[in-house]
C-alpha positions as CSV (number, residue, x, y, z in Angstrom):
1,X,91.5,229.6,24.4
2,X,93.3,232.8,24.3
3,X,96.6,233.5,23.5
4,X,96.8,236.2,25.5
5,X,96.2,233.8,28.7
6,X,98.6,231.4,27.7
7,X,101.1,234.2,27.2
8,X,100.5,235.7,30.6
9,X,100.9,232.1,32.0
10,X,104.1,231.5,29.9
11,X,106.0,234.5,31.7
12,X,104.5,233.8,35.1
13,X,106.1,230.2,34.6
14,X,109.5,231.9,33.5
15,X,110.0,234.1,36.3
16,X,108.0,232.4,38.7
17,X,106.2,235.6,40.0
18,X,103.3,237.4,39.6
19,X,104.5,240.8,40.1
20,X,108.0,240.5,38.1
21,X,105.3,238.7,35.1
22,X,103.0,241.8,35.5
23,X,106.1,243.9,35.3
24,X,107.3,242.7,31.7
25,X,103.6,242.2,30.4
26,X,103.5,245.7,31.4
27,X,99.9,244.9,33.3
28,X,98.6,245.0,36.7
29,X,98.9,242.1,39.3
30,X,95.6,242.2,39.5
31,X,95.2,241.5,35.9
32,X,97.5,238.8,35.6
33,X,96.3,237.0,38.4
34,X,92.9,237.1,36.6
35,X,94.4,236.0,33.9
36,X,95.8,232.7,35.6
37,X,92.3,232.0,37.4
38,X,90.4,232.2,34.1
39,X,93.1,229.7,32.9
40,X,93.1,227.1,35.6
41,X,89.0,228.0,35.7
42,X,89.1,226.4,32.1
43,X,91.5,223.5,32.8
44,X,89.9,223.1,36.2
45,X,93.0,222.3,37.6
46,X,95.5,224.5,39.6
47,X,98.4,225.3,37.6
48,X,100.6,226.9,40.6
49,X,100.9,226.2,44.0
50,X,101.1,228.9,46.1
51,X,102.4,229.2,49.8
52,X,104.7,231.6,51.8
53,X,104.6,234.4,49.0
54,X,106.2,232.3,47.1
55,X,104.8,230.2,44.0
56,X,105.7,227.1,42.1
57,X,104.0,224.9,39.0
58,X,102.1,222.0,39.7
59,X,102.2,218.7,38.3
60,X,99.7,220.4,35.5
61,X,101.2,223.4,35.7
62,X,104.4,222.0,34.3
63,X,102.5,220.0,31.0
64,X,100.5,223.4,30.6
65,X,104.1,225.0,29.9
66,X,105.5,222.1,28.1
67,X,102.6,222.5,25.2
68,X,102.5,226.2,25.8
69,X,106.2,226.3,25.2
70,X,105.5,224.5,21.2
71,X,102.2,226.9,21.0
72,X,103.5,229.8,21.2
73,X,106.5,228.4,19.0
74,X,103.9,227.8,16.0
75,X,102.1,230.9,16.6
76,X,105.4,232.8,15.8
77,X,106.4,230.5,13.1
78,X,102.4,231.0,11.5
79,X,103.5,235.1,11.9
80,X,106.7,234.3,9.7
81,X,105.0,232.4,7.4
82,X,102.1,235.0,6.8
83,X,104.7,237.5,6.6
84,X,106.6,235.7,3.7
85,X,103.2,234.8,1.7
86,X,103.0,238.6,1.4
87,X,106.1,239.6,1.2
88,X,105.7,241.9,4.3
89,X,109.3,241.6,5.6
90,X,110.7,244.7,7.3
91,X,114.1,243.3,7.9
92,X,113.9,244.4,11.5
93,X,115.8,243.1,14.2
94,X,115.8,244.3,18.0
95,X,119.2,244.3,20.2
96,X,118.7,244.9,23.5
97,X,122.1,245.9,26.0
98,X,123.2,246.8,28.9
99,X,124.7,250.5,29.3
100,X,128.3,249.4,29.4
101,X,127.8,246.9,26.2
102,X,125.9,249.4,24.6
103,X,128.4,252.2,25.1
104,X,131.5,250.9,24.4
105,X,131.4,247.2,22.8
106,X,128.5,247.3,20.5
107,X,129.5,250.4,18.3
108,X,132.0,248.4,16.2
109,X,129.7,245.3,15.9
110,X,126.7,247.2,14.8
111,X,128.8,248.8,12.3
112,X,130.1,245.6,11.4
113,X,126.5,244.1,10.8
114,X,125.1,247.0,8.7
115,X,128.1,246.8,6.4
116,X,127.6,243.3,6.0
117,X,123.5,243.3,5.7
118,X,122.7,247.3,4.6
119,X,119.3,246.3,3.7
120,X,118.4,245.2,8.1
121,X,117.6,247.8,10.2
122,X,118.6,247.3,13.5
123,X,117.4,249.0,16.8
124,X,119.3,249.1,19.9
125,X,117.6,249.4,23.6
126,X,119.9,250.1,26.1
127,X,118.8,249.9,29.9
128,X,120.5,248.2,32.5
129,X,120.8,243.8,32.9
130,X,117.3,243.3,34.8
131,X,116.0,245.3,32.2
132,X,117.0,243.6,29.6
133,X,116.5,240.3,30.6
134,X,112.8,241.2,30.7
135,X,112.7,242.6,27.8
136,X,114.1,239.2,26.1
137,X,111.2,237.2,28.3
138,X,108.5,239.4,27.1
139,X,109.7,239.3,23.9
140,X,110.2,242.9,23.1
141,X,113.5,242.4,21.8
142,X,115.6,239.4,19.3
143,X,118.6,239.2,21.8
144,X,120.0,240.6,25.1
145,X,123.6,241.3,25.9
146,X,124.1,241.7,29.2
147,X,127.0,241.8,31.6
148,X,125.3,239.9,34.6
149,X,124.1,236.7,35.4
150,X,120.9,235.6,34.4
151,X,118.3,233.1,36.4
152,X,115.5,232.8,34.0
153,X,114.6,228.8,33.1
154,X,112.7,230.2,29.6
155,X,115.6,232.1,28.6
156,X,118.7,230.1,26.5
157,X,121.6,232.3,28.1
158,X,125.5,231.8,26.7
159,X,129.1,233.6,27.3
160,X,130.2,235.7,25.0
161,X,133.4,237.7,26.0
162,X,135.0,238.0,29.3
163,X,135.4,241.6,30.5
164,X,137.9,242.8,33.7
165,X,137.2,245.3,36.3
166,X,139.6,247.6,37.8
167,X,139.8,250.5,40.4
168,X,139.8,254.3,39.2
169,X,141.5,257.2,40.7
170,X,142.3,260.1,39.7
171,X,145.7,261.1,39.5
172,X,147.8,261.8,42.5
173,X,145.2,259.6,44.7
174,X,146.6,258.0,47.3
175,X,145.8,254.8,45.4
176,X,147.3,255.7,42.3
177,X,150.9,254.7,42.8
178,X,150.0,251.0,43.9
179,X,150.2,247.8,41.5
180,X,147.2,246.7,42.9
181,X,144.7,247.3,45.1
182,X,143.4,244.4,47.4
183,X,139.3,245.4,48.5
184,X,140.2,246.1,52.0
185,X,142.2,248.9,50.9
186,X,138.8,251.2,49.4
187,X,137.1,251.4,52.6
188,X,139.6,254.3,53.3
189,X,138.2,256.3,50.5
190,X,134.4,257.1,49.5
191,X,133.8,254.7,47.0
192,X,130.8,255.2,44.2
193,X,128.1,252.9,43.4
194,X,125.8,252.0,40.2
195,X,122.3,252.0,41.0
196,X,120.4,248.8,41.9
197,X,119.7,246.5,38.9
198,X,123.1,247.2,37.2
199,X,125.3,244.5,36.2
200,X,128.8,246.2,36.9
201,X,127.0,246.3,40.7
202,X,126.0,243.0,40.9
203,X,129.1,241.5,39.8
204,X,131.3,244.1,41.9
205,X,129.0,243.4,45.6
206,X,129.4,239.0,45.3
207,X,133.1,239.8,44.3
208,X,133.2,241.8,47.6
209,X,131.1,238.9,49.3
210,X,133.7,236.1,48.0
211,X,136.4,238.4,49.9
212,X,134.7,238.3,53.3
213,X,134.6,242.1,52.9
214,X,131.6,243.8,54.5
215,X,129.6,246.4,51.9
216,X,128.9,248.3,55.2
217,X,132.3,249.3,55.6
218,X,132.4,250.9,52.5
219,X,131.5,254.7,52.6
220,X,129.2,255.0,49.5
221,X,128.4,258.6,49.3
222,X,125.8,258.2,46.0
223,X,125.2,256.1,43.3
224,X,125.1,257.1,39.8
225,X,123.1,255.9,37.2
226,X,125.7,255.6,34.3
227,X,129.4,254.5,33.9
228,X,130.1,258.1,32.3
229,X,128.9,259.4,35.2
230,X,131.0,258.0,37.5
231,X,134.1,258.3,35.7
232,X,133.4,262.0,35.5
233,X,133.0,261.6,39.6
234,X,136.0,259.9,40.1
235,X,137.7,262.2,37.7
236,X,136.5,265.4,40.1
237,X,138.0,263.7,43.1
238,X,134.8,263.1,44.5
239,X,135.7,259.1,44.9
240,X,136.9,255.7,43.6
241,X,135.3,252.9,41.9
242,X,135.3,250.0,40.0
243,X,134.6,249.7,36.1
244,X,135.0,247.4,32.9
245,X,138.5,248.4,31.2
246,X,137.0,248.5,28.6
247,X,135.3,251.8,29.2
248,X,138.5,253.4,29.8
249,X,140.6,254.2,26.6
250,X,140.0,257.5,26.1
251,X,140.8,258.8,29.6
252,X,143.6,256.2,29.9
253,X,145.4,257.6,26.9
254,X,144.6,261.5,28.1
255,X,145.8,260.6,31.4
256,X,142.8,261.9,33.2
257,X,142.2,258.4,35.3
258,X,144.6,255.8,36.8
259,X,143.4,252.2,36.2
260,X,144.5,249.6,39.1
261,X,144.1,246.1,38.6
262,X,142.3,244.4,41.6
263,X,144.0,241.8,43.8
264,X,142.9,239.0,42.9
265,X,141.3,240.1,40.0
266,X,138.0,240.7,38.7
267,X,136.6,239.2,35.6
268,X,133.2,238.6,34.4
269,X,131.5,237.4,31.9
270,X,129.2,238.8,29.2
271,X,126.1,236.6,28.2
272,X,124.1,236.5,25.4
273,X,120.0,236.3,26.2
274,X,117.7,234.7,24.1
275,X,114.4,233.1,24.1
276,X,114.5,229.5,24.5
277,X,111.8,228.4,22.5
278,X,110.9,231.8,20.4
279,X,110.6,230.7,17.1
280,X,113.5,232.2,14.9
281,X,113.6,233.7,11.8
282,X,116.7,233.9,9.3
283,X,117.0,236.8,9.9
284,X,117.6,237.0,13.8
285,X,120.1,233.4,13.1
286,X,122.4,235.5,10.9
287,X,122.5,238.7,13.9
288,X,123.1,236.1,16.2
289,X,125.9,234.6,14.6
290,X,127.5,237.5,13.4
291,X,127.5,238.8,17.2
292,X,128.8,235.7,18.5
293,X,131.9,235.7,15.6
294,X,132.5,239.1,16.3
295,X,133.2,239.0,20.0
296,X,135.3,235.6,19.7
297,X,137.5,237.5,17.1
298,X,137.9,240.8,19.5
299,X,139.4,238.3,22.0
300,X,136.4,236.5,24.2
């Protein structure tokens, strides 16, 4: 059998959709369904049932994943195994974050690491939580940090440091004088967006949904595709918005933005992503738990 059909089955199974599967095996739909009818052609057995656009795993389909899930597990442990035998160990590990992580949190930490391990190299992807996550499931990079939630059965997904959001204005704002800011109170002003598939978005639009507050009454002008961005926006008067406090030290202490605290407040959680069943070396246990230390010592 190949392993390349069982891998194309294992993501379909994670994400539970043929074009979100051919999306992070970077293939065609076309291709992947092939893929999945040459499997179940060899099985002879349907491995997902398929009915109003929408799929599921069979009775089949669910022991196919169960043995793919200790497969693939040995096929990465025989990799490791090779590797050590002759001696090819590059002492590579792959981080993958969202912008806001990347920017502002993850600086100290990678620092941190390379002190601690100078012989690792360590490569950091930045793109925004959807992204991520699929690049965790496809198994392009050792571990996601991400600031949104993620629904992926596959994927072993744990907090790691809670985060607050707050409104900012620029000085003078109308706003700027306040305590707090309740989220009634920013439909009077044109209010800035991240694009779809951020995690600062996500988490700001169910906040607004647990507050019976209507997106549509907000008066969303653009959206911008990085926190800097916006800042920079909100800094030129153009609007308000909401970000992590944590991105906000250096214009805090310059006094070029006013941070309001929302009423009630904001908090979120960051998560770390892994693979639930990838096969781990020493190597990617020792980033892991240096990540995880770190962030509980800067105040999770």
């Amino acid at each position: 059998m190949s392993d390349r059909r069982l891998k194309v089955f294992h993501t379909v199974a994670g994400v539970l959709s043929f074009t979100r599967a051919a999306e992070l095996l970077h293939m065609t739909q076309p291709a992947v369904t092939h893929q999945i009818r040459q499997l179940e052609e060899e099985f002879n057995a349907r491995l997902f049932d398929r009915s109003n656009n929408r799929i599921s795993l069979t009775v089949a389909g669910e022991q196919v994943l169960d043995y793919a899930n200790r497969i693939l597990v040995l096929y990465d442990e025989m990799q490791e195994c090779v590797k050590t035998l002759t001696g090819d160990r590059t002492g590579l590990v792959t981080i993958g974050a969202s912008t806001t992580i990347a920017e502002y949190m993850l600086p100290g930490l990678l620092g941190d690491f390379r002190q601690r391990f100078p012989e690792v190299q360590i490569r950091l992807r930045v793109a925004n939580t959807d992204a991520v996550v699929g690049m965790v499931a496809d198994n392009s990079i050792d571990l996601g940090v991400v600031e949104g939630e993620v629904d992926n059965q596959l994927l072993k997904v744990e907090r790691c440091q809670q985060d607050e959001l707050q409104v900012i204005v620029p000085p003078g704002h109308p706003l700027s004088t306040q305590l707090s800011v309740k989220p009634a109170d920013l439909t009077s002003h044109p209010f800035i967006y991240r694009e779809d598939g951020s995690g600062t978005r996500s988490v700001i639009e169910r906040y607004f949904a647990a507050q019976g507050m209507d997106e549509n009454a907000l008066n969303c002008p653009f959206e911008l595709g990085s926190t800097e961005a916006i800042k920079g926006a909100v800094q030129a008067g153009v609007g308000v918005t909401i970000v992590s406090r944590a991105t906000l030290s250096k214009e805090l202490a310059l006094g070029h933005l006013v941070a309001l605290p929302l009423d009630p407040p904001l908090l979120r959680p960051f998560y770390f992503v892994r693979q639930r069943q990838k096969f781990r070396t020493h190597l990617m246990d020792e980033l892991f738990e240096f990540a995880r230390t770190y962030f509980e010592r800067s105040g999770s």
